[in-house]
N, CA, C and O atoms as a DFTB+ gen file, in Angstrom:
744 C
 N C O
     1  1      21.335      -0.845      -0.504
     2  2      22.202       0.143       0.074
     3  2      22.905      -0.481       1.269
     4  3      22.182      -0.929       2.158
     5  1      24.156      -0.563       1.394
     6  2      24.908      -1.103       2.536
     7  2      24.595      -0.263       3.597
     8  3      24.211       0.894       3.424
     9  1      24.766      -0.885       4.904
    10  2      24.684       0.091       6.029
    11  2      25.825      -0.534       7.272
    12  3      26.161      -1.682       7.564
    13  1      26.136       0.553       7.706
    14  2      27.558       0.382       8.411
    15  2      27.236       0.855       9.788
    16  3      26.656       1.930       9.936
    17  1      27.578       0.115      10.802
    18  2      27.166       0.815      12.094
    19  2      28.648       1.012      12.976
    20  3      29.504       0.143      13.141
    21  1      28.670       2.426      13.483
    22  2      29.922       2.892      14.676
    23  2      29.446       2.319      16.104
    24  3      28.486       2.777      16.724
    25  1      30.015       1.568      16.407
    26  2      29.697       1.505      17.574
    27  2      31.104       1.110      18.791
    28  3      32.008       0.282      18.677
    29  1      30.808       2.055      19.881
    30  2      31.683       2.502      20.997
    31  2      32.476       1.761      21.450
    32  3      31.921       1.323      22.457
    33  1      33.637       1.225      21.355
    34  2      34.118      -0.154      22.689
    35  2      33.812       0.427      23.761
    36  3      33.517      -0.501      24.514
    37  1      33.648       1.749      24.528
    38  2      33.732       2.080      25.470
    39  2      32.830       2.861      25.599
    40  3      33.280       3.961      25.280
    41  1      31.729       2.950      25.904
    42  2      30.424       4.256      25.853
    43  2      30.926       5.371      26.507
    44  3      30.776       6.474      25.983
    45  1      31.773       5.204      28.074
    46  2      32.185       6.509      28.628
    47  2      33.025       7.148      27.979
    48  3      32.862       8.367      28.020
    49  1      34.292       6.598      27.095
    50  2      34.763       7.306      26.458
    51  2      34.755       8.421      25.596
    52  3      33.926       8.204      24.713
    53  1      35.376       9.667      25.429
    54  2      35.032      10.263      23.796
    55  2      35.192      10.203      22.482
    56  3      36.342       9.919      22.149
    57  1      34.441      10.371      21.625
    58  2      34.883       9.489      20.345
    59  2      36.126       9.786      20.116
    60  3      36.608      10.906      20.286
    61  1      36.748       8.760      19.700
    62  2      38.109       8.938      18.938
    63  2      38.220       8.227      18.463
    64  3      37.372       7.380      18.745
    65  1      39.470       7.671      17.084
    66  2      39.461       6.861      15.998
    67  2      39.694       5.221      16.965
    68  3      39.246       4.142      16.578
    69  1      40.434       5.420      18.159
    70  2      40.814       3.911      18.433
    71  2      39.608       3.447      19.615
    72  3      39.859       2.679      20.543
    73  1      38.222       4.100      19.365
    74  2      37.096       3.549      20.427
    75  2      36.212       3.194      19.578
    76  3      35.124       3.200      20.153
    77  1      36.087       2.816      18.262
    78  2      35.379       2.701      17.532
    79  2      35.275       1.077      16.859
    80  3      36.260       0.579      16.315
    81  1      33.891       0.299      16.978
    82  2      33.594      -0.684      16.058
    83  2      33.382      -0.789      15.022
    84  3      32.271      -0.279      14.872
    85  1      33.767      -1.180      14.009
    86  2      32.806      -1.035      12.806
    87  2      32.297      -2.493      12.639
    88  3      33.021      -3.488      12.580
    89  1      30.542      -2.459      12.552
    90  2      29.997      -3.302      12.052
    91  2      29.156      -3.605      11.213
    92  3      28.325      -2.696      11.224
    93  1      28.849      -4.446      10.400
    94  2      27.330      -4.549       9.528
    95  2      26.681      -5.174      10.058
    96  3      27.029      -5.728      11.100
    97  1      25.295      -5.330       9.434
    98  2      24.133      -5.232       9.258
    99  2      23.813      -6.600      10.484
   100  3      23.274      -6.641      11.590
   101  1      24.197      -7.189       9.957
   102  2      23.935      -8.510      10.730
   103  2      25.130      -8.684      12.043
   104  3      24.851      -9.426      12.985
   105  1      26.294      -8.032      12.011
   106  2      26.648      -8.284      13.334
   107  2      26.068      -7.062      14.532
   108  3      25.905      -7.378      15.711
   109  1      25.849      -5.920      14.114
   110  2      24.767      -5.221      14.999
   111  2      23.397      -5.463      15.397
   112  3      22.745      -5.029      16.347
   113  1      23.116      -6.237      14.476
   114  2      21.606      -7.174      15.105
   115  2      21.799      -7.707      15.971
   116  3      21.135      -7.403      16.962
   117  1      22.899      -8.887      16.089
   118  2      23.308      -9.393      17.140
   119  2      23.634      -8.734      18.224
   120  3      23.160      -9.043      19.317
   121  1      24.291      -7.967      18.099
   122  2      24.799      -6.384      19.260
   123  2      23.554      -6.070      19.929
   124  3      23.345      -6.228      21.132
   125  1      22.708      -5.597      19.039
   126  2      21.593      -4.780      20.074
   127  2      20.783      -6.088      20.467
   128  3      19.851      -5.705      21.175
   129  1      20.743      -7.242      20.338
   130  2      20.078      -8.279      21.215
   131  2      20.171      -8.661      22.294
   132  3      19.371      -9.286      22.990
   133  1      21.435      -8.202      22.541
   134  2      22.592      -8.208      23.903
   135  2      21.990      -7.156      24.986
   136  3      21.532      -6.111      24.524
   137  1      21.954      -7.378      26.571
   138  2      21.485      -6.916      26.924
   139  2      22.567      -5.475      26.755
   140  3      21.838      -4.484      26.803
   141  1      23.776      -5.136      26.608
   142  2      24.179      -3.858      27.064
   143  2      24.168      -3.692      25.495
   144  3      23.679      -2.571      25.354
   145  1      24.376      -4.075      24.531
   146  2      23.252      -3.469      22.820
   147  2      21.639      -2.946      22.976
   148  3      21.087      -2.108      22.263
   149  1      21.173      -3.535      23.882
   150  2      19.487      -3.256      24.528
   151  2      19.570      -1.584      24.459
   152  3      19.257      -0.728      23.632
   153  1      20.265      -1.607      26.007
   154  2      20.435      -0.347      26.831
   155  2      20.874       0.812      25.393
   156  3      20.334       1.918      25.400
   157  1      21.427       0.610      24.738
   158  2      22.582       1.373      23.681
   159  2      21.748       1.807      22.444
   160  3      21.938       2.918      21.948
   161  1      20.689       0.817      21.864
   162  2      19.997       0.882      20.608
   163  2      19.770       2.364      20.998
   164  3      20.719       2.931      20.457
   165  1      19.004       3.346      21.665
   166  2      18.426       4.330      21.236
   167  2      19.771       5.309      21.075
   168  3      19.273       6.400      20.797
   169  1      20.640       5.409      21.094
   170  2      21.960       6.363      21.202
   171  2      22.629       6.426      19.519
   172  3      23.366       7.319      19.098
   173  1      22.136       5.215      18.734
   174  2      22.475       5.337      17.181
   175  2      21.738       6.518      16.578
   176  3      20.594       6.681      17.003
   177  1      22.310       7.616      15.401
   178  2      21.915       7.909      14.950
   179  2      22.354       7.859      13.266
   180  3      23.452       7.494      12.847
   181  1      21.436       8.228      12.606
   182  2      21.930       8.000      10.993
   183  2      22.346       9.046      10.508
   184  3      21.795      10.147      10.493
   185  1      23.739       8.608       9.926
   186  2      24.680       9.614       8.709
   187  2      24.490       9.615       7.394
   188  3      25.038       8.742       6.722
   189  1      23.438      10.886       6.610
   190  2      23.332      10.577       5.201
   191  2      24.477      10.525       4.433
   192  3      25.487      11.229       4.474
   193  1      24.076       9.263       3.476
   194  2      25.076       9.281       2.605
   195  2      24.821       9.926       1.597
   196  3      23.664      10.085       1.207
   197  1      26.156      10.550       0.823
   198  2      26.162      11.443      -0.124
   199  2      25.232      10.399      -1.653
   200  3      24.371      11.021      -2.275
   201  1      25.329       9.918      -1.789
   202  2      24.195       9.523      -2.576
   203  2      23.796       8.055      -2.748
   204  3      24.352       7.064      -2.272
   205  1      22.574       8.138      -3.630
   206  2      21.733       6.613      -3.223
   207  2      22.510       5.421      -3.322
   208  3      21.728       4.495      -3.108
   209  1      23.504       5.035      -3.510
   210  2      24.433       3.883      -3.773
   211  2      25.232       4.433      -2.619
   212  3      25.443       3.278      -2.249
   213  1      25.774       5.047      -1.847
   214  2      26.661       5.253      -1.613
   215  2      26.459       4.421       0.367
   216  3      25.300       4.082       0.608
   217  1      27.034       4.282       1.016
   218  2      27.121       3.260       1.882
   219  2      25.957       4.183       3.164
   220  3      26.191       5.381       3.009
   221  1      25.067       4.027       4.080
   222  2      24.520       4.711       5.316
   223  2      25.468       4.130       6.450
   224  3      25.892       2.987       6.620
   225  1      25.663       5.327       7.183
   226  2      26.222       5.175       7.980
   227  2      25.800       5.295       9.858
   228  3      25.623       6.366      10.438
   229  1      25.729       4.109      10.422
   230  2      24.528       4.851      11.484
   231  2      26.095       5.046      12.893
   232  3      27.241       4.618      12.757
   233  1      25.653       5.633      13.808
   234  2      27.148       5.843      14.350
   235  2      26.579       6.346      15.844
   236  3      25.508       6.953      15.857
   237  1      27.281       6.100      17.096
   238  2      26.654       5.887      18.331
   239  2      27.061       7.074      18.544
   240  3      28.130       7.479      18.086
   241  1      26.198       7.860      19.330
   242  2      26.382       9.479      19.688
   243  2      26.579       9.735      21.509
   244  3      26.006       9.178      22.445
   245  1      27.325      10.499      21.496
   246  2      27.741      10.713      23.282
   247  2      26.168      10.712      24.099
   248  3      25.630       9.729      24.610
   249  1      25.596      12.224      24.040
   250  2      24.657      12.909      24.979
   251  2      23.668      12.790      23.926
   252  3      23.630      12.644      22.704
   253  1      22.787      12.929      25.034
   254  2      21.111      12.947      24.158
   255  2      21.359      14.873      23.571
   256  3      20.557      14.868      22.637
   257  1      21.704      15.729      23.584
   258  2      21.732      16.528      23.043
   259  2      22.416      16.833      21.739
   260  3      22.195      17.779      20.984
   261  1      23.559      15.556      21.575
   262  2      24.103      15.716      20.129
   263  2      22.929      14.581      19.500
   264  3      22.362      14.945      18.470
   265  1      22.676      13.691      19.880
   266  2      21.259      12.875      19.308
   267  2      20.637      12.948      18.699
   268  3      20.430      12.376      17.628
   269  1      19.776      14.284      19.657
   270  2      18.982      14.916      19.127
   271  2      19.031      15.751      18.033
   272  3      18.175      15.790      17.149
   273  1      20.294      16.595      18.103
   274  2      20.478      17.599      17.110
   275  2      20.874      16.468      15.662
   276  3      21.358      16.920      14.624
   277  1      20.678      15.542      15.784
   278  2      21.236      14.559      14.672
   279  2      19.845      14.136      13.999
   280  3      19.532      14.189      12.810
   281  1      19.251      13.787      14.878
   282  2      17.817      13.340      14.369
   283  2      16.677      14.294      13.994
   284  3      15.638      14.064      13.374
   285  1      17.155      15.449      14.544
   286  2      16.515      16.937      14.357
   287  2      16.848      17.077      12.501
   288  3      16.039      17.102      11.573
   289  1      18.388      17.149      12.487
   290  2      18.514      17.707      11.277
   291  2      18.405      15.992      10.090
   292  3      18.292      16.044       8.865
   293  1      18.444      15.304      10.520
   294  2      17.743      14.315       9.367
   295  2      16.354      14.077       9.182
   296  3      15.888      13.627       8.136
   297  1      15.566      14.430      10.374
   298  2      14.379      14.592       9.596
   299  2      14.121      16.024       9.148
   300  3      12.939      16.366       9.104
   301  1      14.938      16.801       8.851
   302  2      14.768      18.311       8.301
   303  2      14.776      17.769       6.793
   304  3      13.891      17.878       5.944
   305  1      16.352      16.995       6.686
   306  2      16.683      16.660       5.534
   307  2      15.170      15.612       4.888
   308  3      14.570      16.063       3.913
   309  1      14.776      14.512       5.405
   310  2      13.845      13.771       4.929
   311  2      12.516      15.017       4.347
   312  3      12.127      15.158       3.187
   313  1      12.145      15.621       5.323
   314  2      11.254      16.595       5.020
   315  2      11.446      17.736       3.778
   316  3      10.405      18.187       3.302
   317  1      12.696      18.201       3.256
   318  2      13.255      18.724       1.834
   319  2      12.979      17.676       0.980
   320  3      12.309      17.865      -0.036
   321  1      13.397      16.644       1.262
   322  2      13.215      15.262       0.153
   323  2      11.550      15.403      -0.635
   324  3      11.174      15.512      -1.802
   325  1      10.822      15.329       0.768
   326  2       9.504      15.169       0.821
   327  2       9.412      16.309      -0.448
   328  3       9.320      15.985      -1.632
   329  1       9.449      17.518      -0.015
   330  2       9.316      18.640      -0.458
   331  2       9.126      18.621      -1.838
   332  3       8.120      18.928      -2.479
   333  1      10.718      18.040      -2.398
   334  2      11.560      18.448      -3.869
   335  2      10.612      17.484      -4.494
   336  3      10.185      17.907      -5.568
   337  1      10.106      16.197      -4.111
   338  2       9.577      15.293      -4.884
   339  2       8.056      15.506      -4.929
   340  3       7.436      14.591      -5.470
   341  1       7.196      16.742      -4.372
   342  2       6.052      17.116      -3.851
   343  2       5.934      17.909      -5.210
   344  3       5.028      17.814      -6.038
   345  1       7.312      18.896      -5.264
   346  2       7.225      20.122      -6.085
   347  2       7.992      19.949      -7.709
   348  3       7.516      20.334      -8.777
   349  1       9.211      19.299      -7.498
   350  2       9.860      18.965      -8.508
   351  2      10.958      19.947      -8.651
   352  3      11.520      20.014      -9.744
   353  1      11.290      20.631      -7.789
   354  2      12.391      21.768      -7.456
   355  2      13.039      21.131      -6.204
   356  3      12.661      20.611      -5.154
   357  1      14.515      21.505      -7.001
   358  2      15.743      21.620      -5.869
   359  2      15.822      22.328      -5.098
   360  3      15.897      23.530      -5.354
   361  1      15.842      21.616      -3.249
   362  2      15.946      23.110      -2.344
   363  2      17.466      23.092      -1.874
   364  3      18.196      22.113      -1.718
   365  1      17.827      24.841      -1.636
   366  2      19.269      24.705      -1.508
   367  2      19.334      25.950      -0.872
   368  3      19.116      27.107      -1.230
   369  1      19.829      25.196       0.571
   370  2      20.197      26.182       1.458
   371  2      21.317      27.213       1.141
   372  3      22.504      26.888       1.147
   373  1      20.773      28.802       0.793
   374  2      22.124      29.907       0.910
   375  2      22.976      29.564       1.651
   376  3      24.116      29.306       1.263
   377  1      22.461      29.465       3.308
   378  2      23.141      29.943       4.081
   379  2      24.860      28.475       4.561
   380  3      25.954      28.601       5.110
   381  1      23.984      27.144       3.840
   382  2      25.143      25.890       3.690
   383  2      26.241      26.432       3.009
   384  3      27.341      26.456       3.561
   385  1      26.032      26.991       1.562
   386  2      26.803      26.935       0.824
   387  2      28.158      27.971       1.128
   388  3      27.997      28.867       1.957
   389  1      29.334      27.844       0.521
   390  2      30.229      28.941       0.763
   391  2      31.167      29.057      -0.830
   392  3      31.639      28.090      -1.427
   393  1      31.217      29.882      -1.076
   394  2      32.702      30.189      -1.815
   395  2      34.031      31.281      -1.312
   396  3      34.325      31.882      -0.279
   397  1      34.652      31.118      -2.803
   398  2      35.818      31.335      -1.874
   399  2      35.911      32.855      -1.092
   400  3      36.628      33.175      -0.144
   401  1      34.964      33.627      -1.811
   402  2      34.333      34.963      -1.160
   403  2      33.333      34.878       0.281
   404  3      32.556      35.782       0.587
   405  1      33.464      33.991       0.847
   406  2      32.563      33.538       1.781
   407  2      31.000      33.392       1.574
   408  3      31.017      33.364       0.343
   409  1      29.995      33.307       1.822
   410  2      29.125      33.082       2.102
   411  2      27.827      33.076       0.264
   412  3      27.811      34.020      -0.525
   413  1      27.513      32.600       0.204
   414  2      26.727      32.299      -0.981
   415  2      26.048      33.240      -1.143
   416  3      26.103      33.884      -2.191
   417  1      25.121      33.598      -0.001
   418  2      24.396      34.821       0.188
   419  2      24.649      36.314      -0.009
   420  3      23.943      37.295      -0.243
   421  1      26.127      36.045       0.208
   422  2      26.739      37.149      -0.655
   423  2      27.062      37.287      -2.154
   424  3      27.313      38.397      -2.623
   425  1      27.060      36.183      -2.906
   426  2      26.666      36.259      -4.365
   427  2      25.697      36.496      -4.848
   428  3      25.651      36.613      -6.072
   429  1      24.873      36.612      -4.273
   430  2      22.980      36.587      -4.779
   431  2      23.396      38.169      -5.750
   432  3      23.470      39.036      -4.879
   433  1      23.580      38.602      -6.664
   434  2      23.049      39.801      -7.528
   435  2      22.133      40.719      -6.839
   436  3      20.996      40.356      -6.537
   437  1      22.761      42.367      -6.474
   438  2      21.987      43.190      -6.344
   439  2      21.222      43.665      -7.356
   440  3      21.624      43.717      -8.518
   441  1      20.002      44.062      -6.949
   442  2      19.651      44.784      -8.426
   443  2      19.636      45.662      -8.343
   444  3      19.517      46.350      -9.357
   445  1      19.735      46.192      -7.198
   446  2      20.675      47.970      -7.515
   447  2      21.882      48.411      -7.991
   448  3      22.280      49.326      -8.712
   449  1      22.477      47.238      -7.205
   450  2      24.010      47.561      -7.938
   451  2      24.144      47.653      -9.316
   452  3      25.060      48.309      -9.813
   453  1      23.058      46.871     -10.194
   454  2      23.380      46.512     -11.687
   455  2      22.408      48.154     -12.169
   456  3      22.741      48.790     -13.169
   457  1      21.558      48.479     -11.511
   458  2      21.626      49.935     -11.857
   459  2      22.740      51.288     -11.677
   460  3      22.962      52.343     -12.271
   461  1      23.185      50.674     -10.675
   462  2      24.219      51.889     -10.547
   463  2      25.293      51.743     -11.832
   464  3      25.451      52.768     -12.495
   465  1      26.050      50.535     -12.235
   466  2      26.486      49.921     -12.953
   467  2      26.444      50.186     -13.841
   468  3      27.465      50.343     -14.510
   469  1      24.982      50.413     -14.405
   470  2      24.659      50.925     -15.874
   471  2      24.333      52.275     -15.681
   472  3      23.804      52.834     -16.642
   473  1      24.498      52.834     -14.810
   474  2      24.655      54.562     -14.583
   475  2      26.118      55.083     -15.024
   476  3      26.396      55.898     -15.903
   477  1      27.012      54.338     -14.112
   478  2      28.537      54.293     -13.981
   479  2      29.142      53.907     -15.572
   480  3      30.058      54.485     -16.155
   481  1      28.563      53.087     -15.920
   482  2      28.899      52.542     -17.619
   483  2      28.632      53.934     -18.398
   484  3      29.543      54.742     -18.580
   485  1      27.210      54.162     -18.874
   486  2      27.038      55.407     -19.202
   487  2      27.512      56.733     -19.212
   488  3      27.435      57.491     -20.178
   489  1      28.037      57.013     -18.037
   490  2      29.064      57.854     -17.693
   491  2      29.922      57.681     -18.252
   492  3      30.189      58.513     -19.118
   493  1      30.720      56.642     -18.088
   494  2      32.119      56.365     -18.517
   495  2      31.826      56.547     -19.883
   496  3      32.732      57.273     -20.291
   497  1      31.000      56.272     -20.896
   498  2      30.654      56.045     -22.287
   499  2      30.663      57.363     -22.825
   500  3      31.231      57.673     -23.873
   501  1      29.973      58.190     -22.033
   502  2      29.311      60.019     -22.453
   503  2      30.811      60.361     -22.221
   504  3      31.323      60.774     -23.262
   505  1      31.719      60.309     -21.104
   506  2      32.935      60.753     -21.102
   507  2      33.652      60.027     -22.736
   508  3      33.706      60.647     -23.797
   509  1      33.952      59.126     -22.593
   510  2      34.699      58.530     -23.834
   511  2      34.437      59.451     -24.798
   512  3      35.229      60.297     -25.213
   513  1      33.228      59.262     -25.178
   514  2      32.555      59.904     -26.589
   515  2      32.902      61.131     -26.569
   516  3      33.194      61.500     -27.707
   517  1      33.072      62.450     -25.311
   518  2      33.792      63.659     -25.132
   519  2      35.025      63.494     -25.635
   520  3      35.387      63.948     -26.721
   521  1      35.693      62.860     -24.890
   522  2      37.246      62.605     -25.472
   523  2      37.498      62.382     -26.621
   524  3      38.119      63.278     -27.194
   525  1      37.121      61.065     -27.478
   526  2      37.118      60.875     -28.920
   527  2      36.600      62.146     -29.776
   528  3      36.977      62.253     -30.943
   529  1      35.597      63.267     -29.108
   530  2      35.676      64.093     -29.943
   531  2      36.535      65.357     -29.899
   532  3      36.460      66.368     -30.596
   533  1      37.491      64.998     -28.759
   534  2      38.332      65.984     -28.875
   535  2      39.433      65.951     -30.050
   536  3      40.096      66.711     -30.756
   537  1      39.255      64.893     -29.862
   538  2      40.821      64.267     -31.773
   539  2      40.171      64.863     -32.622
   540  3      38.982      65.110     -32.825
   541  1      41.556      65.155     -33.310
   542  2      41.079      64.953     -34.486
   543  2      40.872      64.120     -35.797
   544  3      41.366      62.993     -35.827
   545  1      40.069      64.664     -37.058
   546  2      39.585      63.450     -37.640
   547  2      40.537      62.279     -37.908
   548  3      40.126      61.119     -37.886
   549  1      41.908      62.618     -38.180
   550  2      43.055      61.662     -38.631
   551  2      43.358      60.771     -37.509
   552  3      43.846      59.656     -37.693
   553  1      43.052      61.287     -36.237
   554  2      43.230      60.292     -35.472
   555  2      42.172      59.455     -34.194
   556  3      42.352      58.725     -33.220
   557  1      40.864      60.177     -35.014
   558  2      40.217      59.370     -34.829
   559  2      39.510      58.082     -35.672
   560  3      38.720      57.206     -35.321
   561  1      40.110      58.363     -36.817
   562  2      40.104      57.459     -37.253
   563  2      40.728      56.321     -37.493
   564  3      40.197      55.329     -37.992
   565  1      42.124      56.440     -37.073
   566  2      43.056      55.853     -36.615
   567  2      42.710      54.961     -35.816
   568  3      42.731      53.806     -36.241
   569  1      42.285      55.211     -34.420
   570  2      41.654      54.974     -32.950
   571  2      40.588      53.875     -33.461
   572  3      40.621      52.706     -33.077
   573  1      39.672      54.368     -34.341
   574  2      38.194      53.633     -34.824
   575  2      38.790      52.692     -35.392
   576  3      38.381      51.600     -34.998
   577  1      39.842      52.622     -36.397
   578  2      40.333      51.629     -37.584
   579  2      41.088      50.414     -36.438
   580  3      40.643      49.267     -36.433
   581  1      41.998      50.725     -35.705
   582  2      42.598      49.841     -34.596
   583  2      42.121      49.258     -33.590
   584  3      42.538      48.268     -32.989
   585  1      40.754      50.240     -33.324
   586  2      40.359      49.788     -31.429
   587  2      38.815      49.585     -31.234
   588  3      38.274      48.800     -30.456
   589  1      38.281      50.373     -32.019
   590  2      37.183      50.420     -31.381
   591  2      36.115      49.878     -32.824
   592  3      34.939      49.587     -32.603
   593  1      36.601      49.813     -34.020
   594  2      35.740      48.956     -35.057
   595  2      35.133      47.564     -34.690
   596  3      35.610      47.132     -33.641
   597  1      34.134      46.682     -35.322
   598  2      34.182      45.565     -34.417
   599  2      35.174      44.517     -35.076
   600  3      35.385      43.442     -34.516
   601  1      35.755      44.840     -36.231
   602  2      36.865      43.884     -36.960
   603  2      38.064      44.864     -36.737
   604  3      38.088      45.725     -37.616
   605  1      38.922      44.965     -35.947
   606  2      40.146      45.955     -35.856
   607  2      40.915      45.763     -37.332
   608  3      40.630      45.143     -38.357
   609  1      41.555      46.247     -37.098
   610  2      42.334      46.238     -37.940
   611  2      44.009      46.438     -37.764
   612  3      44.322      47.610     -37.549
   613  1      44.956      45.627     -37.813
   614  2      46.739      45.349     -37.332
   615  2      47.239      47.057     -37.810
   616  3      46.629      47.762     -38.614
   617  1      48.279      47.366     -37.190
   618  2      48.901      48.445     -37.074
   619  2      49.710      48.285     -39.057
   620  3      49.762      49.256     -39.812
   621  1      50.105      47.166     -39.357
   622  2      50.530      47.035     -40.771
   623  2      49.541      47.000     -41.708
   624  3      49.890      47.270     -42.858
   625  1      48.406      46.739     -41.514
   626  2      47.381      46.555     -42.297
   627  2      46.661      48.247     -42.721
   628  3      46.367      48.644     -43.849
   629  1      46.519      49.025     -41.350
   630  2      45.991      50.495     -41.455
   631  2      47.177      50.844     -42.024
   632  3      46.976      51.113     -43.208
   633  1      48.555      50.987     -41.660
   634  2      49.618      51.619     -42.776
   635  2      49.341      51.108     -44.544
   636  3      49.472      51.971     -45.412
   637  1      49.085      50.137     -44.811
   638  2      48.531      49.633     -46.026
   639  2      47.815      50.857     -46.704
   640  3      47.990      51.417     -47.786
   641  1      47.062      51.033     -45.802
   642  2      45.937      51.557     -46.587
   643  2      46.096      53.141     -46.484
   644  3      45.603      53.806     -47.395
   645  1      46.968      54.009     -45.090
   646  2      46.914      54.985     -45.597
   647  2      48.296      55.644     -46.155
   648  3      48.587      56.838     -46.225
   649  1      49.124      54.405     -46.564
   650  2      50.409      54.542     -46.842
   651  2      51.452      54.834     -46.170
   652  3      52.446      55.362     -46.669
   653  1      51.337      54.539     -45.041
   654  2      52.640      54.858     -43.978
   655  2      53.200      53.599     -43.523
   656  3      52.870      52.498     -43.964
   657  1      54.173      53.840     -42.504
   658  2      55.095      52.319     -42.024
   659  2      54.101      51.862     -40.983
   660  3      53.176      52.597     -40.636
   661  1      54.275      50.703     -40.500
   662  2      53.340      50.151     -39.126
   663  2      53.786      50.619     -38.369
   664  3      53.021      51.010     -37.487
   665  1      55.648      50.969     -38.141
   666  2      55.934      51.802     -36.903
   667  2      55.293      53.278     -36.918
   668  3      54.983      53.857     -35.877
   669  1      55.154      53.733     -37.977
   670  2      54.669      55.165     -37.881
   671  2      53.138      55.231     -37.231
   672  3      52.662      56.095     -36.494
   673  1      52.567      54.085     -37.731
   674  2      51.074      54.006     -37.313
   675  2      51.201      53.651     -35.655
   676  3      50.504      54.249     -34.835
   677  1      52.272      52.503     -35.229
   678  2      52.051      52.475     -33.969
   679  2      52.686      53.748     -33.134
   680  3      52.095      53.933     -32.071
   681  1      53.691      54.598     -33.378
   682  2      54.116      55.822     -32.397
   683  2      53.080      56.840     -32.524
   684  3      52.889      57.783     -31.756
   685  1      51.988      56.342     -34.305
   686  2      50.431      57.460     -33.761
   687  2      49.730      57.122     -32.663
   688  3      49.207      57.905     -31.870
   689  1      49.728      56.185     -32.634
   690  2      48.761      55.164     -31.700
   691  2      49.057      55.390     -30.270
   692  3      48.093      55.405     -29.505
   693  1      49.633      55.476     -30.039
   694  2      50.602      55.628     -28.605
   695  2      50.402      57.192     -27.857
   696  3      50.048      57.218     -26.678
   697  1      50.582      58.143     -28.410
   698  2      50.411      59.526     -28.563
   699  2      49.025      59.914     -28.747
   700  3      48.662      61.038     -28.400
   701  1      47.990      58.845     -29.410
   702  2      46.639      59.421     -29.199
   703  2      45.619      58.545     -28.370
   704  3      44.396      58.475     -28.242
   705  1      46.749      57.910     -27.867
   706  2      45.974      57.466     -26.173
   707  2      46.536      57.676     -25.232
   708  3      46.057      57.265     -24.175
   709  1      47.835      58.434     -25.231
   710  2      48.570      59.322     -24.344
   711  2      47.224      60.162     -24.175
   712  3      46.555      60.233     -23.145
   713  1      46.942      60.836     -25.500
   714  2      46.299      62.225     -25.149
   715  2      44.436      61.850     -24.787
   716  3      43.577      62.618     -24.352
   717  1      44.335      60.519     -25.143
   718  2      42.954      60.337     -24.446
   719  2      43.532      60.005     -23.256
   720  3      43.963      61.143     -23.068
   721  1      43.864      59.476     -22.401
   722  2      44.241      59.411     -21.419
   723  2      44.570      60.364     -20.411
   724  3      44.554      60.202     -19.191
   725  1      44.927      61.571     -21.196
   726  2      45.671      62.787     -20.331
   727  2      43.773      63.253     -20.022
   728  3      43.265      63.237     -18.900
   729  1      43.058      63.612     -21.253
   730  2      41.786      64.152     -21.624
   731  2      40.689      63.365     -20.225
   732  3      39.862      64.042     -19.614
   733  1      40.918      61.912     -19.952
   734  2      40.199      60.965     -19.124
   735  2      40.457      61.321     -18.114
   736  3      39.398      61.552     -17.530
   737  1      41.635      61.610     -17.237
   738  2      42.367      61.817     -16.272
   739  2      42.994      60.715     -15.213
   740  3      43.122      60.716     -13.988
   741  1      43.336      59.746     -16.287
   742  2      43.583      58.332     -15.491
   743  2      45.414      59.183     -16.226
   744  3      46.485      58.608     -16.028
């Protein structure tokens, strides 16, 4: 695994792109042998890389309080590692993740909601089934033959069979979901 070290031209400075060294492996050895590399070694901290081939990055940090919070959360990360390879399960922080609805944690599935859902479905279903029995038989069968069979059937194809034009079948069609519609109250 390559490893890449940031290091400061200027320690007082704040990071920015034109205060920055980049070195490897062997010219930062040399660096921290130096007495002002001495003083500096404890101020590196390590940047995981996104995966095992992929380059480590160690990089010199201002205050001991961003440091810390660096070395805090990589040994959090080492300690999940520990974990996943302890248990054989992926751990995955909700609260990291985001989509475009914000927060992950807000996708998690209620399981109430999916009851109300299938309350609300039901409803809607017991209504339907009211309505469809308000037609009558010619056009509910119509309705069944076009929409709601699980093989429909084309507006020319039901004229086929009960001998009318496809336009005649579609201006039925139209008129008896006008009138389910009026019946629904949408």
């Amino acid at each position: 695994m390559k490893k890449t070290y940031l290091v400061k031209k200027d320690p007082s400075l704040p990071c920015r792109g034109d205060n920055w060294i980049i070195m490897n492996g062997y010219e930062f050895s040399a660096f921290i042998r130096t007495p002002e590399g001495e003083s500096r070694k404890s101020n590196f901290c390590r940047l995981d890389a996104c995966s095992e081939d992929d380059t480590v990055i160690f990089m010199e940090c201002d205050e001991k309080q961003t440091r810390d919070a660096f070395r805090s959360e990589s040994n959090r990360r080492a300690y999940l590692r520990r974990i996943e390879m302890q248990t054989g399960f992926t751990l995955v922080s909700l609260d990291g993740l985001t989509t475009d609805n914000g927060s992950a944690v807000e996708c998690i599935p209620d399981e109430g909601s999916e009851v109300e859902n299938t309350v609300l479905d039901s409803m809607e279903q017991e209504q339907l089934r009211k309505a469809l029995s308000s037609l009558e038989p010619k056009e509910k069968n119509l309705i069944t033959a076009l929409i709601l069979s699980e093989k429909p059937m084309s507006e020319r194809e039901y004229g086929k069979v009960i001998g009318i034009t496809h336009q005649c079948v579609h201006k039925q069609k139209v008129l008896i979901l006008a009138k389910l519609k009026k019946y629904l109250g949408n």
